[in-house]
C-alpha positions in Angstrom: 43.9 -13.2 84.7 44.2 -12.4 80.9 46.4 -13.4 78.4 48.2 -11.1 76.9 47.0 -12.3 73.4 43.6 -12.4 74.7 41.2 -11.6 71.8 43.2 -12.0 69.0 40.9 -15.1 67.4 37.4 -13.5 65.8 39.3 -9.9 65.6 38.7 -9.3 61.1 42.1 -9.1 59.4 42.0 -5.2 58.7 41.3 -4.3 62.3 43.8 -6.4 63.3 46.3 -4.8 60.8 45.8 -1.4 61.6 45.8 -1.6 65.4 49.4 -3.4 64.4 50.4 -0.2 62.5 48.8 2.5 64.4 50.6 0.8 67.9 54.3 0.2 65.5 53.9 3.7 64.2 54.0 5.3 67.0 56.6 3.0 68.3 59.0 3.3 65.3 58.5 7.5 64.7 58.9 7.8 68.5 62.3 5.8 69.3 63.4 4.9 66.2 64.0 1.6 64.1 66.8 0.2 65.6 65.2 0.6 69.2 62.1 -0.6 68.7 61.3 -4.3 68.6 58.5 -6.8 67.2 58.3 -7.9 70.8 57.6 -4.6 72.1 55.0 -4.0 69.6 53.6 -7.1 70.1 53.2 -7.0 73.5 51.6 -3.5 73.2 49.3 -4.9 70.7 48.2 -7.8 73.1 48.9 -10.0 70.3 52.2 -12.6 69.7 55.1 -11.9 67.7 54.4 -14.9 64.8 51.1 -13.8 64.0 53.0 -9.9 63.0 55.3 -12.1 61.6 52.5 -13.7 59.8 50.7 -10.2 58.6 54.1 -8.3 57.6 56.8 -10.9 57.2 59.5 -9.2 58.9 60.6 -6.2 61.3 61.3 -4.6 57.6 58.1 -5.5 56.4 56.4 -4.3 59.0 58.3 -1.1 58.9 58.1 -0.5 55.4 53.9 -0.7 56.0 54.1 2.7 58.3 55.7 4.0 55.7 53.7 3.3 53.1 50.5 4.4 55.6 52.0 7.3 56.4 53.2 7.9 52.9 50.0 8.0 51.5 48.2 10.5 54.4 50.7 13.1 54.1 51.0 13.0 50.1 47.3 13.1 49.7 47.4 16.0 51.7 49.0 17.7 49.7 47.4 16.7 46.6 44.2 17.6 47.9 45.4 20.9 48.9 46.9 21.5 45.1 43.9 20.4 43.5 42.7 23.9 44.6 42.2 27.8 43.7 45.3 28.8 46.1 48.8 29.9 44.5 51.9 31.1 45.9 52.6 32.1 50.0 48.6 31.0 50.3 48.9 27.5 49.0 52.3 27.1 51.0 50.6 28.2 53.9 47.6 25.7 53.8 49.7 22.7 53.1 51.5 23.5 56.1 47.9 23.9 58.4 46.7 20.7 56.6 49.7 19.0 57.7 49.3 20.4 60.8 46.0 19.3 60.8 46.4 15.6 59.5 49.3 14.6 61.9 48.1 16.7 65.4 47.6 13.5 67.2 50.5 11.6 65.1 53.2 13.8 65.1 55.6 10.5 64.9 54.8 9.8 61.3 56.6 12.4 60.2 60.1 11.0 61.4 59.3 7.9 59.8 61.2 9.1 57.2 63.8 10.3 58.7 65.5 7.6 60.4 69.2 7.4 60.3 68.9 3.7 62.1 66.5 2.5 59.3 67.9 -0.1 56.6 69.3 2.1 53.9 68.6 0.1 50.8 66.2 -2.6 49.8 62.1 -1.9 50.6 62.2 0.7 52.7 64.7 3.0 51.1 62.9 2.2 48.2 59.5 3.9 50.2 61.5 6.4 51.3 62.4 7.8 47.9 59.1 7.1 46.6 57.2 9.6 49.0 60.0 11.5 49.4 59.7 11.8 45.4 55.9 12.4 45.3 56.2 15.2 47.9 59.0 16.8 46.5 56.9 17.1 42.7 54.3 18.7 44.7 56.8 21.5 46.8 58.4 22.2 43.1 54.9 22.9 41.3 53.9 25.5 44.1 57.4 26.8 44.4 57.4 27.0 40.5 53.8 28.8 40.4 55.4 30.9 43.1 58.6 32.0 41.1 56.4 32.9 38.2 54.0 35.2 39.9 57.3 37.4 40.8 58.4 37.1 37.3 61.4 34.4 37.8 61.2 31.1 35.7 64.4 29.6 36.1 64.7 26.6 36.8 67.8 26.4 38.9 65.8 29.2 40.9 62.9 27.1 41.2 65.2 23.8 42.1 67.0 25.9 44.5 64.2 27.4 46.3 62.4 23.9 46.6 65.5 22.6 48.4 64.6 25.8 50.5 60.9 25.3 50.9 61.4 21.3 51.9 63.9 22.4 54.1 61.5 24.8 56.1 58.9 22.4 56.3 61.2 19.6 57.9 62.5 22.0 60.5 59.2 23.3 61.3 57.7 19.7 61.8 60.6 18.5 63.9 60.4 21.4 66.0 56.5 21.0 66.2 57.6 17.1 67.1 59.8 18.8 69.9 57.4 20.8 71.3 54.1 18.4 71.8 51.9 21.2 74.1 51.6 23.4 70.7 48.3 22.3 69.2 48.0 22.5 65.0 46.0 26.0 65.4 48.7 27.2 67.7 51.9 26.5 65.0 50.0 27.9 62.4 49.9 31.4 64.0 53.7 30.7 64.8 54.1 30.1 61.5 52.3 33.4 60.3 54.1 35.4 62.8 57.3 33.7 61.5 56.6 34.2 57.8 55.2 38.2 58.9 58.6 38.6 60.3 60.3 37.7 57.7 58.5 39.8 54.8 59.2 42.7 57.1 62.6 42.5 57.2 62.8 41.9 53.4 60.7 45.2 52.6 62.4 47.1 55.2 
């Protein structure tokens, strides 16, 4: 028989951590802070609950790590996808399929973010904003460049049609969350059936 910590002596630090977070992201994006528990994501882990205690500190610490992972993926994402030639609709549109792309087969990151059950101060609020800061530069630059192709710089414009823009791309990845059978390639032809419906009720 096995023990369920079996393995956990000669396993390097790094892999150790990252099985840790990959098996607590899911975890937390999937039923939430409050419901999830460093037992549970121990015992998935095969590994005991002192030695996460011993890697992360705490259920917060631990927590505020996916962030910080997940953080990082989506932001440089987007970065990446600024960094290049596209403006407007087209550079909205590929930061939605890289997106798509980056969290296909972790869909759960996204809500990391999101959680009404997580602590709402200290550390992790603290991540929260940060990302949530770092994103929302990035959707005001291509909403700005946006604006300015159609002739409109002002900035309460702009502001307002970031709130807009984040707004969109929360409700689409929830509903993508919702609706795990469509693959990245399928939501982005959703999304450019959506966005063609849309334009053609505006022009008509």
């Amino acid at each position: 028989m096995v023990r369920p910590n079996a393995g956990t002596k000669g396993v390097p630090r790094l892999d150790r951590e990252t099985q840790i977070l990959d098996i607590a992201s899911e975890q937390f994006g999937t039923h939430g802070y409050a419901a999830t528990s460093v037992a549970a994501i121990a015992g998935l882990a095969g590994i005991s609950k002192p030695l996460i205690y011993n890697y992360f500190g705490s259920k917060e610490g631990l927590y505020e790590a996916c962030l910080d992972r997940g953080g990082s993926l989506v932001a440089d994402e987007i970065e990446r996808i600024a960094r290049g030639d596209t403006v407007g609709i087209e550079r909205g549109m590929q930061t939605l399929g890289g997106m798509f792309a980056l969290l296909e087969r972790q869909r759960y990151l996204w809500r990391l973010f999101f959680d009404v059950t997580a602590p709402s101060t200290g550390p992790i609020a603290d991540s929260v904003t940060l990302y949530a800061d770092r994103i929302g530069k990035l959707a005001e630059e291509g909403v700005a460049e946006l604006m300015s192709l159609a002739g409109n710089d002002d900035e309460l414009d702009v502001s307002a049609m970031t709130a807009v823009w984040l707004g969109i791309v929360d409700s689409l990845m929830n509903w993508w969350v919702d609706h795990p059978d469509d693959t990245a390639e399928q939501m982005m032809q959703r999304c450019l059936r959506l966005l063609r419906a849309l334009l053609g009720a505006v022009e008509q």
